[in-house]
C-alpha positions in Angstrom: -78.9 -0.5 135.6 -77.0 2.1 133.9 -78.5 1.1 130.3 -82.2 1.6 131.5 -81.3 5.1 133.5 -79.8 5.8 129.8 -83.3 4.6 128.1 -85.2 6.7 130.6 -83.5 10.1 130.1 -83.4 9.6 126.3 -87.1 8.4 126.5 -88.2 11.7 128.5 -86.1 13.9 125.7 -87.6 12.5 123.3 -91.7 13.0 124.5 -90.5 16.6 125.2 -89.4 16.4 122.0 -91.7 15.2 119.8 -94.5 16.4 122.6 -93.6 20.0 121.5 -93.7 19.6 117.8 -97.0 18.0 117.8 -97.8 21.1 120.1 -96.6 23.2 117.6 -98.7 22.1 114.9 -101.7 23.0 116.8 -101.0 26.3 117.9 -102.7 29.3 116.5 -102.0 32.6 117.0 -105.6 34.1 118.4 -105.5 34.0 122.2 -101.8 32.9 122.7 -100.1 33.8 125.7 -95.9 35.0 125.5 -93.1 32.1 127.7 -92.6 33.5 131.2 -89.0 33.9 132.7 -87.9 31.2 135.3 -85.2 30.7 137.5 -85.4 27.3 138.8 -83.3 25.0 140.9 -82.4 21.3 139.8 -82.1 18.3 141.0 -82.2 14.6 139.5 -80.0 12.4 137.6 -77.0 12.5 135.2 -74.7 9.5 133.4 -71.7 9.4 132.2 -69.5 6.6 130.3 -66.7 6.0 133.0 -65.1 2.7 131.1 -61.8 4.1 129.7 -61.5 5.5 133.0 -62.0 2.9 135.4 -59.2 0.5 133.3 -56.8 2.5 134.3 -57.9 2.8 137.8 -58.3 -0.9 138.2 -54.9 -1.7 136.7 -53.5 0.4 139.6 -55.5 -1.2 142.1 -58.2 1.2 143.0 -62.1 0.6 142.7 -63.8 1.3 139.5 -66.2 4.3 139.9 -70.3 4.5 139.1 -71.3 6.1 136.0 -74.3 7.1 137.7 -74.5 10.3 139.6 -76.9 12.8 141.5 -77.1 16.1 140.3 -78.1 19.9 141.7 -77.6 22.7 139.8 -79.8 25.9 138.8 -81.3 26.5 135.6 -82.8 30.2 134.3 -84.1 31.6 131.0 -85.2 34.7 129.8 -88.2 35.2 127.7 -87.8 37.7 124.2 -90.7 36.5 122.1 -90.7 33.1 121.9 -87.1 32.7 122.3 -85.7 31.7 125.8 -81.7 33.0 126.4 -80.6 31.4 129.6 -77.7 29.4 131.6 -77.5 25.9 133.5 -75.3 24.8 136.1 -74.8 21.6 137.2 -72.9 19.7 139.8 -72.8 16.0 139.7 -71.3 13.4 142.9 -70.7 10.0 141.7 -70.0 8.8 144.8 -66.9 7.3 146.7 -65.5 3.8 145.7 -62.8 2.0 148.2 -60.8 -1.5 148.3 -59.5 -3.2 151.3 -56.1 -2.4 150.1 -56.6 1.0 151.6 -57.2 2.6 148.3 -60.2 4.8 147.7 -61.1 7.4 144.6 -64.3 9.4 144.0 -65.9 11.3 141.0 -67.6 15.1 140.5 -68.1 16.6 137.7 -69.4 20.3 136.8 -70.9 21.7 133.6 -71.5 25.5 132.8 -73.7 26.1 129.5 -74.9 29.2 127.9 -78.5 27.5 126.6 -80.6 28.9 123.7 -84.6 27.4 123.6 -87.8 28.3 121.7 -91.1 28.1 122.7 -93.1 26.0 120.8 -95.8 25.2 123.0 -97.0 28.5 125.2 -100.0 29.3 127.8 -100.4 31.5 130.2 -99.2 29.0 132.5 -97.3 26.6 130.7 -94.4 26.4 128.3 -92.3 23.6 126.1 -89.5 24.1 125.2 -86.0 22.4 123.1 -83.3 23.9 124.3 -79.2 23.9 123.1 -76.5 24.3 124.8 -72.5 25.4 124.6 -70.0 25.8 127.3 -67.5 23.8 129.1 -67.4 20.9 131.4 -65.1 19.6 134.1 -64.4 16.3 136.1 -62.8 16.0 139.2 -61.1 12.2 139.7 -59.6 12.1 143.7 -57.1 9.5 144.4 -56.8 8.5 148.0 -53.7 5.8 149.6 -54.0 5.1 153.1 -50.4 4.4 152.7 -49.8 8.0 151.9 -46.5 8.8 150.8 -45.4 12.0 148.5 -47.0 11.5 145.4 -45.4 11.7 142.0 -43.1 15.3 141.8 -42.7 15.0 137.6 -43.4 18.6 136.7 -45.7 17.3 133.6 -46.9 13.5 135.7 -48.4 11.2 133.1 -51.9 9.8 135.0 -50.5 6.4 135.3 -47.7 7.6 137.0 -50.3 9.4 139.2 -52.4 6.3 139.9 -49.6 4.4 140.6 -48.3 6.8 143.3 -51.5 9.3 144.4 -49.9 10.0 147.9 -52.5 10.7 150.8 -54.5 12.6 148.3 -54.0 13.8 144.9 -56.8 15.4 142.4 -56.8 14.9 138.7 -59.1 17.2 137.0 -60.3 16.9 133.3 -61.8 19.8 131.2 -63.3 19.6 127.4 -65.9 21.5 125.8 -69.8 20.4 126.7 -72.8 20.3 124.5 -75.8 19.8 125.6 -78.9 18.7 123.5 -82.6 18.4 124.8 -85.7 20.3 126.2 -88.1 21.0 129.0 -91.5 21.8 130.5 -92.1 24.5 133.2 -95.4 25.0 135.0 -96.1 28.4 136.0 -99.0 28.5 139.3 -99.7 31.8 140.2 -102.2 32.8 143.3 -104.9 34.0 140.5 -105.6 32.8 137.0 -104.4 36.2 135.7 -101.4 36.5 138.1 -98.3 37.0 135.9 -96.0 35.9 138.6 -95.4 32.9 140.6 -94.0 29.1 141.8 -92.3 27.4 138.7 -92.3 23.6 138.3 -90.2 21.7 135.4 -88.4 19.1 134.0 -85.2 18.9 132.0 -83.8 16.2 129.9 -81.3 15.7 127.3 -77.7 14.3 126.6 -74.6 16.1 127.1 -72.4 15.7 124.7 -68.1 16.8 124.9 -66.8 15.6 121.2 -63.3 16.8 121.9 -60.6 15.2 123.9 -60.4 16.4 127.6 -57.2 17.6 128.7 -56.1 16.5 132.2 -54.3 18.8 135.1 -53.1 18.4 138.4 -52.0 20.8 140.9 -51.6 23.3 138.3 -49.2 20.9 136.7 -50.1 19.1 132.9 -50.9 15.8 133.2 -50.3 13.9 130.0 -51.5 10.2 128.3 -54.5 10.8 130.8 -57.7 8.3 129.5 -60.1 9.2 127.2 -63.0 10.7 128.7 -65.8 13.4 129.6 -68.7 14.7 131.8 -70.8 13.9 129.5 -73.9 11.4 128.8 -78.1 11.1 129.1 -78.9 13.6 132.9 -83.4 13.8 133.3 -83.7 16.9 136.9 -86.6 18.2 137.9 -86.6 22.0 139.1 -88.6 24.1 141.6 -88.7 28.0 141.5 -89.7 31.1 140.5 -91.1 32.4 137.3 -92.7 35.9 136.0 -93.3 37.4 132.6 
C-alpha cells in the first residue's frame, strides 16, 4: 500500500512536471494572460518513512505507527510577473495505533514552508506551476500506558528511556529543516469570461524532503539518542479557494 501511494504522488509531480515544460515550449508571448493570486485550502495525502521509528517503538512494546497520513493545510501565492511568492501549511494525522497490553502511541506532523514557483504555463484562467520550498518541519510522537505511572524525570531522557517508561502520557516531538520539491495546477472560474476574480481549484504534489538529522524534545527537556527520522516523504492535496489577479 504505502509503495503505490509513493508511485502515485511522485507520478502526479512528475506530469505537472514535465506537463509544464512541454507547456512552456508552446507558449508565445501575443495574447498571454499574467498567474492570478490564490489562497487555497488543502486537503489529501502525505507519506512519511516511519521504519527507524517504529523499531524502537516495537522493542518497547507499543504498536508500530502508519506511514500514511491525511493532511489539511492552506496554501497561498502571490503573483509578480510570472513568479509566484507564497507559503504552505500543513498538518498531517497518522492515526492512533494500540496493543492489548494497554499501550497506545499516535503520530502528527506539521510543516511550515516559505515556497517560491514560476509560471510556466498561464491563461486567463489557468496556471502551472513548479514550486520550491524551505522551512521547518515538526513531528509529534504521543506515548500512552494505561498503567500510568510518573514517567522518566532525567533532566536530558534518552527516547528509550522514554518508551520504556512514557507514564499516562508523554509527547516526544522531533524538529529538522523541510524541503519541499514539486508543482501545481490552479483553475481560476470566475462568474464571466473576463472576471478577474473568483473560485480557485488545484492540485499540489511533490516530495518533502528534511536532509538533516531531527533533534528530539520533550517537555521542554532535550531528549537524546532519539531514532533517525523526519516529516518528510511523497504528500499529492487537492485545494479549494479563492483567487484574483
Amino acid at each position: 500500500m504505502r509503495s503505490r501511494t509513493h508511485r502515485s504522488a511522485l507520478h502526479v509531480a512528475l506530469l505537472l512536471h514535465f506537463g509544464a515544460t512541454a507547456a512552456l515550449a508552446q507558449r508565445t508571448s501575443a495574447g498571454e494572460s499574467q498567474p492570478f493570486h490564490t489562497l487555497v485550502l488543502t486537503t489529501g495525502m502525505t507519506t512519511m518513512s516511519v521504519g527507524v521509528l517504529n523499531t524502537v517503538l516495537t522493542n518497547n512494546r507499543f504498536a508500530g505507527l502508519s506511514s500514511d497520513g491525511i493532511s489539511y493545510g492552506a496554501s497561498a501565492h502571490y503573483a509578480l510577473g510570472s513568479a509566484l511568492l507564497g507559503a504552505d501549511v500543513a498538518r498531517t494525522t497518522f492515526g492512533e495505533e494500540g496493543l492489548s497490553n494497554g499501550r497506545s502511541d499516535d503520530l502528527n506532523a506539521t510543516q511550515l514552508l516559505a515556497t517560491v514557483s514560476y509560471a510556466l504555463h498561464s491563461t486567463r484562467h489557468f496556471t502551472v506551476f513548479p514550486t520550491l520550498g524551505v522551512g521547518v518541519g515538526q513531528f509529534d510522537v504521543t506515548l500512552r500506558d494505561r498503567a500510568g505511572g510518573a514517567g522518566s524525570a532525567a533532566a536530558s531522557p534518552t527516547f528509550d528511556e522514554i518508551a520504556q517508561n512514557p507514564g499516562a502520557s508523554t509527547t516526544l516531538s522531533g524538529h529538522h529543516l523541510l524541503y519541499s520539491l514539486g508543482g501545481g495546477a490552479d483553475w481560476l472560474i470566475t462568474r464571466s469570461a473576463a472576471g478577474s476574480a473568483g473560485v480557485v481549484l488545484g492540485v499540489r504534489a511533490g516530495l518533502l524532503l528534511a536532509p538533516n538529522r531531527t533533534t528530539w524534545a520533550s517537555g521542554g527537556r532535550t531528549v537524546i539518542a532519539g531514532p533517525d527520522g523526519s516529516a518528510a516523504g511523497p504528500f499529492l492535496r487537492v485545494g479549494v479557494g479563492i483567487g484574483a489577479r
